[in-house]
C-alpha positions as CSV (number, residue, x, y, z in Angstrom):
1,X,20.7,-2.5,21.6
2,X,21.9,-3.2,18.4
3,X,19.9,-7.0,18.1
4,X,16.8,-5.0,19.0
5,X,17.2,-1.7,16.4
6,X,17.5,-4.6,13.7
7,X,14.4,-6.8,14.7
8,X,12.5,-4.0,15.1
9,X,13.5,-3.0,11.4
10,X,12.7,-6.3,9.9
11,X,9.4,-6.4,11.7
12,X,8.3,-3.2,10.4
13,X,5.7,-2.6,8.2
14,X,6.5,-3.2,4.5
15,X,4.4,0.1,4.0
16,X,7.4,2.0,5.8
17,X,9.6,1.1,2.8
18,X,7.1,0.8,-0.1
19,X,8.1,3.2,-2.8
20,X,5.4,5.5,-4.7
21,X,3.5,3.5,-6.9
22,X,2.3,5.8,-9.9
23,X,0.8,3.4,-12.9
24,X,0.8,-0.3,-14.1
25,X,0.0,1.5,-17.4
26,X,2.2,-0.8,-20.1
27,X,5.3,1.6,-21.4
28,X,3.8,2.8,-24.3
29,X,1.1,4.5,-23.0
30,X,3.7,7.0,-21.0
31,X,4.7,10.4,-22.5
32,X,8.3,10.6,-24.2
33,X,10.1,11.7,-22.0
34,X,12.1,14.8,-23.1
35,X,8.9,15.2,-24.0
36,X,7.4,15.7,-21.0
37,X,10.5,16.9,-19.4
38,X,10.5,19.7,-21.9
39,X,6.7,20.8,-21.0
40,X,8.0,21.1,-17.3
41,X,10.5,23.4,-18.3
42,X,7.9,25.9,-20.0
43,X,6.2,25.7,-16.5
44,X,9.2,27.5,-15.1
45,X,10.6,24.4,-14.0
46,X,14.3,23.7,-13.6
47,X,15.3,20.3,-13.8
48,X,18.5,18.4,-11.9
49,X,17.8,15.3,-11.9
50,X,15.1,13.2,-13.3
51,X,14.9,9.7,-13.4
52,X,12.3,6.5,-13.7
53,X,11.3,5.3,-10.7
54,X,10.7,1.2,-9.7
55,X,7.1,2.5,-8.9
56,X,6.8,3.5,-12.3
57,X,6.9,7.3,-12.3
58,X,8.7,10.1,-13.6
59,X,10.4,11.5,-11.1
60,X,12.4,15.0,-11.1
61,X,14.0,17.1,-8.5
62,X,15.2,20.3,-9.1
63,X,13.4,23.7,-8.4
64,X,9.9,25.4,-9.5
65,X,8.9,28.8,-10.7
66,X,9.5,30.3,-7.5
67,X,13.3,29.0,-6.9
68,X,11.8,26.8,-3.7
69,X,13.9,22.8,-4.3
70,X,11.0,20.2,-5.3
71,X,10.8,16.3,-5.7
72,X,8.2,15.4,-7.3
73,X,6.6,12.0,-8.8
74,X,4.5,12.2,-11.7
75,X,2.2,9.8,-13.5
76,X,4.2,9.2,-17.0
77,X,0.8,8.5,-18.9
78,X,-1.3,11.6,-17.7
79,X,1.4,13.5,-16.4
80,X,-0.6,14.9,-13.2
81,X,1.9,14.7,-9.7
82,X,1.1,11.9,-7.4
83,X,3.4,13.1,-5.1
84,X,5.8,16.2,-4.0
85,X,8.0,17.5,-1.4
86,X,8.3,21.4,-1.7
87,X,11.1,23.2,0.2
88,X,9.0,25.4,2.5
């Protein structure tokens, strides 16, 4: 069982474990990061964690506004989300 869990893992698609891909913008196009990290906060944003991704995004989790937990993956040059999970 265990032989066939693996195989069945390497065979899968790389898509299952591609990460989000959010620019191939060079580094200094991207917003400073406190920066931007700041400009959440006035949103009503509250930050835990944030951290660069290897698919080049900013990438926070914490909560919005409304208290609900968020990840969300932003594009560091315009700053618009590319991707989020919202606590329903």
């Amino acid at each position: 069982m265990r032989k066939l869990l693996l195989l069945s893992l390497i065979l899968a698609s790389p898509l299952t474990f591609a990460a989000t891909e959010c620019t191939t913008a060079d580094k200094a196009q991207w917003q400073d990061q406190d920066t931007f990290q700041a400009d959440l906060k006035g949103q009503g944003y509250e930050i835990k964690k944030f951290k660069v991704t290897s698919g080049n995004c900013y990438e926070i989790y914490g909560h919005d506004k409304a208290g609900k937990k968020v990840e969300i993956y932003f594009d560091p040059v315009s700053g618009k989300p590319v991707k989020s999970n919202v606590e329903s």
